[in-house]
Backbone as CSV, one residue per row, in Angstrom:
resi,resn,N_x,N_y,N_z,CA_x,CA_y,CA_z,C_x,C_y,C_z
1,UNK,0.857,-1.176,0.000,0.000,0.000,0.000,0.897,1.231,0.000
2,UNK,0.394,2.404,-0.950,1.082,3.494,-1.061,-0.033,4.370,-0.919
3,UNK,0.661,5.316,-0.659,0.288,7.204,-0.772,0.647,7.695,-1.736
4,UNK,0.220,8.937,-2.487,0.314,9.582,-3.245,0.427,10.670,-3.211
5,UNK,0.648,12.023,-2.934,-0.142,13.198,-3.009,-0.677,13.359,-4.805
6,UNK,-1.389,14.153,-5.206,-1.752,14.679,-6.652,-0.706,15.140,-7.184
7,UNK,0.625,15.393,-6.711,1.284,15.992,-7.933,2.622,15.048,-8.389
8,UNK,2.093,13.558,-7.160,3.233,12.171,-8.020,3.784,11.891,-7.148
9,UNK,4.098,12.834,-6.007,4.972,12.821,-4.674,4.322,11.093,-4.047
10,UNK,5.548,10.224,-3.658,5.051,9.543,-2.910,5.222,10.109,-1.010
11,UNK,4.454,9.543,-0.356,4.648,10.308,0.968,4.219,9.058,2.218
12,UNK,3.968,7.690,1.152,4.249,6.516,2.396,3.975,5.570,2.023
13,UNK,4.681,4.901,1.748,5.153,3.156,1.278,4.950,1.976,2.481
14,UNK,3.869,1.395,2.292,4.156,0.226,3.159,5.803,-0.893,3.369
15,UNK,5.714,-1.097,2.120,6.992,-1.824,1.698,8.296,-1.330,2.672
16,UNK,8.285,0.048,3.189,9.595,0.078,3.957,9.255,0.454,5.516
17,UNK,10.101,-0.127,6.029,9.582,-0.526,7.794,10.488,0.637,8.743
18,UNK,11.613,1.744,7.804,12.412,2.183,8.448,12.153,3.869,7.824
19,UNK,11.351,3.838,6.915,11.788,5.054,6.451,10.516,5.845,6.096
20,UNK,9.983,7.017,5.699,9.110,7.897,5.670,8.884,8.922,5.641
21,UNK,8.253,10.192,5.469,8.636,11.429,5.349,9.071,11.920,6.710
22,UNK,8.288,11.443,7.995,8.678,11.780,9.087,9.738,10.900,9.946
23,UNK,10.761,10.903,10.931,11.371,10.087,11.288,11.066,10.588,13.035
24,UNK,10.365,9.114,13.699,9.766,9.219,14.712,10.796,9.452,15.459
25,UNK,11.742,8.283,15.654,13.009,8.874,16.453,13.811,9.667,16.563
26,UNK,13.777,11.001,16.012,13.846,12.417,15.966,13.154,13.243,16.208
27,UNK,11.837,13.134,16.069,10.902,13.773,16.188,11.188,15.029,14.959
28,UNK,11.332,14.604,13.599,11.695,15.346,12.670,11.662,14.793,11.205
29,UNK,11.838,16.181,10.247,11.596,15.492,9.322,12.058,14.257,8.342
30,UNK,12.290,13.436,7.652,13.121,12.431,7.601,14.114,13.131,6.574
31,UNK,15.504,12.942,6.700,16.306,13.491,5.364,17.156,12.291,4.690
32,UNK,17.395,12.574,4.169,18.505,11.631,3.400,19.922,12.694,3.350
33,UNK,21.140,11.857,3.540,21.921,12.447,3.405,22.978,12.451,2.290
34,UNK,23.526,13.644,2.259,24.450,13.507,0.664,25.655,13.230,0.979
35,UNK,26.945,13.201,0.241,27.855,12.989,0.004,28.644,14.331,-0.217
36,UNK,29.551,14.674,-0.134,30.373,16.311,-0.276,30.228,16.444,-1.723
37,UNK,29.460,17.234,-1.987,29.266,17.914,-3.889,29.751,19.573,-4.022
38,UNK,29.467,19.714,-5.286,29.677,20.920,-5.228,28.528,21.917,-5.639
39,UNK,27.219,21.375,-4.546,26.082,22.641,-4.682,25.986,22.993,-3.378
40,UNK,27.231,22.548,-2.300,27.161,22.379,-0.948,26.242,21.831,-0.558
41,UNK,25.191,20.940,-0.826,23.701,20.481,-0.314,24.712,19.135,0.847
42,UNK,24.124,19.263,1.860,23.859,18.485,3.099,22.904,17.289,2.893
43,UNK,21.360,17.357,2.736,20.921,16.112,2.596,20.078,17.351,2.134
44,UNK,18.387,16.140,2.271,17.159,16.774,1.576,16.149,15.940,2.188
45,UNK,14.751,16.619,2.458,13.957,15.722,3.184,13.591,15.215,2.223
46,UNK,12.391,13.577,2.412,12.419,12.762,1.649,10.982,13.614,0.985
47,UNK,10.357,14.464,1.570,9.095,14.686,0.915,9.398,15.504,-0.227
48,UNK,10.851,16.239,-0.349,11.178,16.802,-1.408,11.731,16.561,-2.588
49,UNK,11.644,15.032,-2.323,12.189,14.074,-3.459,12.282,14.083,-4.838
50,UNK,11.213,15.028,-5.186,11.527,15.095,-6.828,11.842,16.471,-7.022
51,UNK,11.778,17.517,-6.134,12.206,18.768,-6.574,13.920,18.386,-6.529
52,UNK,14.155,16.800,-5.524,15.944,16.969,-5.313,16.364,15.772,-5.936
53,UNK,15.748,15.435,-7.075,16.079,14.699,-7.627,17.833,14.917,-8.806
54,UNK,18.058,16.158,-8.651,19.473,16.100,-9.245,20.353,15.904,-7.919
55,UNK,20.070,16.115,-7.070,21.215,15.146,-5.577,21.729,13.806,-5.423
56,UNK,20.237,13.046,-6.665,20.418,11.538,-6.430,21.779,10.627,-6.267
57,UNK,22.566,11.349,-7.503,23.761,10.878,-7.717,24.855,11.289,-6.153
58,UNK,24.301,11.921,-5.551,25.144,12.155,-4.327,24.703,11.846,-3.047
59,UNK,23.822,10.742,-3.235,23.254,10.132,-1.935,24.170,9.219,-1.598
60,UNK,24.390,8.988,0.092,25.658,8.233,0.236,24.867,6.746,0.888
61,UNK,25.288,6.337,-0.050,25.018,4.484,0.271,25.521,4.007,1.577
62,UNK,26.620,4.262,2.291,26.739,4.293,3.475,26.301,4.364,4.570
63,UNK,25.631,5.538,4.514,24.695,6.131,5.710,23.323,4.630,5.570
64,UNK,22.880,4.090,6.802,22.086,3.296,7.043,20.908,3.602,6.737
65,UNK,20.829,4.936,7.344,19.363,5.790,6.874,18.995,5.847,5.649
66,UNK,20.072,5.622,4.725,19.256,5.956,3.397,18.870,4.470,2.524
67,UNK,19.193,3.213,3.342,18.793,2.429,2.538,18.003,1.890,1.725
68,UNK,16.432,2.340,2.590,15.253,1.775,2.374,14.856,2.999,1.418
69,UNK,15.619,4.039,1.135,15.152,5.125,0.050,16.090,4.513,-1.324
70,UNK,17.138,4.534,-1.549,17.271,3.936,-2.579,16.669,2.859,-3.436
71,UNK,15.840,3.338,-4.433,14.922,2.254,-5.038,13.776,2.095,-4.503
72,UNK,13.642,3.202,-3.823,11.723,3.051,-3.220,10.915,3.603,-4.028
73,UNK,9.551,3.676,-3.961,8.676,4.515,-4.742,9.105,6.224,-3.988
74,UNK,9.750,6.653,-3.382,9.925,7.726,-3.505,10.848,8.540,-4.412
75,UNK,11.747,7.637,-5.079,12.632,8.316,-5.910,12.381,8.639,-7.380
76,UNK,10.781,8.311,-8.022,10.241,8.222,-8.860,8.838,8.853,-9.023
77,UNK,8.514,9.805,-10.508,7.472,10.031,-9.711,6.078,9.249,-10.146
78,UNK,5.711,9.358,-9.272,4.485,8.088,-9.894,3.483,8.640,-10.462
79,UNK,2.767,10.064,-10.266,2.195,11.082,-11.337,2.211,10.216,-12.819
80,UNK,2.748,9.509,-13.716,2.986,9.010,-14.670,2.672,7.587,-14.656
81,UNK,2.435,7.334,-13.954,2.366,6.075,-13.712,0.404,5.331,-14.174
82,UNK,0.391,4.745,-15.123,-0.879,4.149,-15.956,-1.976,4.470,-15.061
83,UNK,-1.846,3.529,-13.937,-3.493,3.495,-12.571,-3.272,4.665,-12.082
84,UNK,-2.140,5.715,-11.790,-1.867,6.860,-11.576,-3.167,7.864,-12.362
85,UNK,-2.610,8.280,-13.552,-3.356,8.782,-14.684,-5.210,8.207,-14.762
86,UNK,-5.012,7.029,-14.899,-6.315,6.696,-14.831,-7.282,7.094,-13.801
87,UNK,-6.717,6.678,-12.692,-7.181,7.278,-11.602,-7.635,8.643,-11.363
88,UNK,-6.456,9.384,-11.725,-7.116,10.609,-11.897,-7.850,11.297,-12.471
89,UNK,-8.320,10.598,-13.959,-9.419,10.771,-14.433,-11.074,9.915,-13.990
90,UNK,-10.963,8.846,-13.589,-11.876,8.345,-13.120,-12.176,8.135,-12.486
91,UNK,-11.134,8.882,-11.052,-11.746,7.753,-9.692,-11.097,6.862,-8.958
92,UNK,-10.954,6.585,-10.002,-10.633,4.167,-9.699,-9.768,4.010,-10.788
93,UNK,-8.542,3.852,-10.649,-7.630,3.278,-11.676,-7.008,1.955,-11.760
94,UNK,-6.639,1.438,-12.152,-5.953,-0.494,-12.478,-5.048,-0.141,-13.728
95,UNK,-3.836,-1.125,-13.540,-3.382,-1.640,-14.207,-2.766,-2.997,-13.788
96,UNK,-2.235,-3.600,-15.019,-1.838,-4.673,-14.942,-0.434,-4.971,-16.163
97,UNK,0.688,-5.436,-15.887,1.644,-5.865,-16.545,2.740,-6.526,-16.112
98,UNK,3.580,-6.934,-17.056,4.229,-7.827,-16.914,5.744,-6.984,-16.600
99,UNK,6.677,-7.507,-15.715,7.867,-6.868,-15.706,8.811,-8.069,-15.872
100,UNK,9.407,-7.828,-16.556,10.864,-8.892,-17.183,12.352,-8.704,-15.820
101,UNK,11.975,-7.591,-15.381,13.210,-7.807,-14.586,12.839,-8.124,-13.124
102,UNK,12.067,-8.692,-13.099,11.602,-9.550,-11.766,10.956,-10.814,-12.286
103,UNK,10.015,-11.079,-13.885,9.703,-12.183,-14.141,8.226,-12.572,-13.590
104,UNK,7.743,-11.125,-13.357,6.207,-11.163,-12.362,5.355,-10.206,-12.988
105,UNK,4.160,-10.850,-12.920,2.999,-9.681,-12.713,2.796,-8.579,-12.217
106,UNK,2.805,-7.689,-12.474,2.172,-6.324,-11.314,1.099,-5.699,-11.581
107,UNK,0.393,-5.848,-10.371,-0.690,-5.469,-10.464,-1.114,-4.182,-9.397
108,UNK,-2.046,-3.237,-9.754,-2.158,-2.002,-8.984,-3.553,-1.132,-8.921
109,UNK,-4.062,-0.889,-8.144,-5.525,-0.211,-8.003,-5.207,1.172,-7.676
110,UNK,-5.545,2.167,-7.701,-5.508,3.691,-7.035,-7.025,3.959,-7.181
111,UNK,-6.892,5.090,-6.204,-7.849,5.574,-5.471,-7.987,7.373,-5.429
112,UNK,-8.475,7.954,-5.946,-8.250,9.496,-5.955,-9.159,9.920,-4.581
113,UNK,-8.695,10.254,-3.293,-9.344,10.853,-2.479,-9.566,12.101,-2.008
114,UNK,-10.210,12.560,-1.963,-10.551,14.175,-1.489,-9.893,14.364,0.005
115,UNK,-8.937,14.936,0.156,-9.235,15.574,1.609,-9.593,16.641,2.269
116,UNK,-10.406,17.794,1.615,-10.485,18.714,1.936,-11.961,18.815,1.349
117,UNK,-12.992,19.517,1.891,-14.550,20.227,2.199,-14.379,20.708,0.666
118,UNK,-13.176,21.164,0.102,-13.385,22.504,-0.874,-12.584,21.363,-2.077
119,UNK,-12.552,19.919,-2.160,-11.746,19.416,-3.025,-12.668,19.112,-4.001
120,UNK,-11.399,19.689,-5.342,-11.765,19.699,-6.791,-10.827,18.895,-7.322
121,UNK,-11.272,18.214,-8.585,-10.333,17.090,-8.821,-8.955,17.959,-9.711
122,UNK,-9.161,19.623,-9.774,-7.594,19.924,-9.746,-7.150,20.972,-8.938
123,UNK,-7.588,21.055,-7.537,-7.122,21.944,-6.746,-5.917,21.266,-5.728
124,UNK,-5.777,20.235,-5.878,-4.128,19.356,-5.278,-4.876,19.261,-3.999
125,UNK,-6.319,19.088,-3.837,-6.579,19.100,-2.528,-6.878,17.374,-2.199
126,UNK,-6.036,16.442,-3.129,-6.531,15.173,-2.787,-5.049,14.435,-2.463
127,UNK,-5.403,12.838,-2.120,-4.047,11.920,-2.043,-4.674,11.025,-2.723
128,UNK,-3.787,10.427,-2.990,-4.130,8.901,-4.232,-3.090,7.708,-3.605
129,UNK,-4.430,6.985,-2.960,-4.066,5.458,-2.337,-4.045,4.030,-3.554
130,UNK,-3.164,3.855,-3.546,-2.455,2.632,-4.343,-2.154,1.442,-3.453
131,UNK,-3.141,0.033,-3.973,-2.607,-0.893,-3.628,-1.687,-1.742,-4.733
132,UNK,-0.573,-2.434,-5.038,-0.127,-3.045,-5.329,0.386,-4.333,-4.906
133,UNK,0.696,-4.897,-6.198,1.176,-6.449,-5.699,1.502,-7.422,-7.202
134,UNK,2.866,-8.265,-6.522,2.709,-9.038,-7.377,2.243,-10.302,-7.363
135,UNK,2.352,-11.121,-8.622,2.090,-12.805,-8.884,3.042,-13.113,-9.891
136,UNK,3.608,-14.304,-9.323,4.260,-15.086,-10.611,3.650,-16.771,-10.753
């Protein structure tokens, strides 16, 4: 099960047990940290993930914290994504396909939800719940 916000942002992955926009044992926001570059950037929180998507290359594999972000649905944006799109036109989105580099099915439902009294399906006032899963 995933989160969405409307503009692709993921903002909470079942799939990872350590990581999230917020990090409880801080009582703060979650960051990822970089590697010494030359835009001086330190890290980046994870909710800012696609505005910091040119950092990627300077995320340090090292740091423990960043494991469960490398290769999560947060480093991608899912806005593009088939049941994504669909969804947002109808409601209720599905897809279904085949991926060769796992050798499995994937399959996926979304959900366009309102959270707000004043939500219009383009005022960014919604989140889009995605279940996924595979079969082989």
């Amino acid at each position: 099960m995933s989160v969405i916000n409307s503009s692709g942002q993921a903002i909470y992955d079942s799939d990872l047990k350590n990581m999230g926009i917020y990090n409880y044992k801080t009582n703060e926001v979650y960051r990822i940290t970089l590697l010494d570059n030359q835009f001086n950037v330190k890290n980046f929180t994870v909710l800012s993930s696609l505005l910091s998507s040119p950092y990627f290359a300077f995320i340090d594999a090292k740091d423990p914290n960043n494991n469960e972000y490398v290769g999560s649905i947060f480093t991608y944006p899912m806005g593009g994504l088939y049941e994504f799109v669909n969804g947002y036109n109808n409601g209720l989105g599905v897809s279904a396909r085949f991926a060769f580099s796992n050798d499995r099915f994937n399959y996926s439902v979304t959900y366009y939800l309102g959270i707000t009294n004043n939500y219009k399906k383009n005022n960014s006032e919604a989140i889009v719940l995605r279940l996924s899963w595979k079969y082989k």
